[in-house]
N, C-alpha and C positions, 0 to 999 in steps of 0.2 A: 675543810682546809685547816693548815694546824698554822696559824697565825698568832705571833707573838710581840704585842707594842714595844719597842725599847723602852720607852718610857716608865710599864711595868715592872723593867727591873729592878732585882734591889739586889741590900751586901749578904740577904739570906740565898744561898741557891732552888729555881726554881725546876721545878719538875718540867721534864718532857715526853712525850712516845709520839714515835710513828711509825707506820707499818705501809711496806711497799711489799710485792712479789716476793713474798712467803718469808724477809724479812722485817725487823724488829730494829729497832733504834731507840735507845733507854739510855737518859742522862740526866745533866742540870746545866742550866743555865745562871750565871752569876755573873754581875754589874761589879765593874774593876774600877774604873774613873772615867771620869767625865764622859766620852764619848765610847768605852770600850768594855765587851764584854766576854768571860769565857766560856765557851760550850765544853764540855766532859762529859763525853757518852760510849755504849760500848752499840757494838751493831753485830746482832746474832743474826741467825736462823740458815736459809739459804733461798740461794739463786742457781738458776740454768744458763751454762756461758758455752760458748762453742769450745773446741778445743786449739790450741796455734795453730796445731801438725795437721792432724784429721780432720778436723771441723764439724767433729760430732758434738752433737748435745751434752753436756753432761753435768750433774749437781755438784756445786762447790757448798758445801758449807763454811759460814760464815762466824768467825769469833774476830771482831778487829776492833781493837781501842780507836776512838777518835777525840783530840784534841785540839782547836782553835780557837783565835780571837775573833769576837766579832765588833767593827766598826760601823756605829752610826756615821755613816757619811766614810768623804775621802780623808785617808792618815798622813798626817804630816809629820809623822816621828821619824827618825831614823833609828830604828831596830829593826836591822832586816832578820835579827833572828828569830823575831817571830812569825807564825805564819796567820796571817788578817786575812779576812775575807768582810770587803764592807758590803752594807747595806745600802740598800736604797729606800726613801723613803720615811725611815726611825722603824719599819716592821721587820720581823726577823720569822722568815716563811720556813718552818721547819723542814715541810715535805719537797720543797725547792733544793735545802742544803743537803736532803735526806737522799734525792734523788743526784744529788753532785757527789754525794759520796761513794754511791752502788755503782754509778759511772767510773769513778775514778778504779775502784775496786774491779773491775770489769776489763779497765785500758791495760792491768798487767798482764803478764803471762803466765797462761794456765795450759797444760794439759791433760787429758782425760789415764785413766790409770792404766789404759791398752797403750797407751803412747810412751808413758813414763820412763826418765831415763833416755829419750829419745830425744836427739836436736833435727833440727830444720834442715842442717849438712848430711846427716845419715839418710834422710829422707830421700833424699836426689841425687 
């Protein structure tokens, strides 16, 4: 488990990795104020996603910057232009945020390279 105290943090950024299905997540973490901290990481390697159209299998490789705040506890700022994801707890579960990312990465739209160029109207 890659479990990190809030508490541990500080104004030097600390090292992270974690690794889910076949990718890599490599960054730091860094204590901003009082309850807030930022993660900066990049997330290589690759994953298997179906495709929109076909719904074959196919490898996406992975190069995606990732950038958030993270809050101990709930935020009572108003900066909605940042984007926070709080905590629960003061621990900051890498392989939890690791696996929200591959998710989210996953919810866009991909097609395999037989499909390419292809939308969902020419289909039908």
């Amino acid at each position: 488990m890659n479990i990190i105290p809030f508490k541990h943090l500080d104004s030097v950024p600390m090292a992270f990795e974690a690794k889910r299905e076949g990718a890599l997540f490599l960054g730091t973490i860094v204590h901003k104020k009082h309850n807030i901290a930022q993660l900066n990481g990049t997330i290589t390697g690759n994953i298997f996603i179906p495709c929109d159209i076909c719904a074959e299998v196919f490898e996406k490789i992975l190069e995606e910057e990732v950038s958030f705040f993270l809050a101990d506890g709930i935020v009572h700022e108003n900066d909605n232009e940042l984007e926070i994801v709080e905590i629960e707890n003061s621990v900051i579960d890498l392989d939890e945020l690791f696996c929200s990312e591959l998710e989210l990465i996953k919810s866009d739209y991909f097609c395999c390279s037989k499909c390419e160029g292809t939308t969902l109207e020419q289909e039908f």
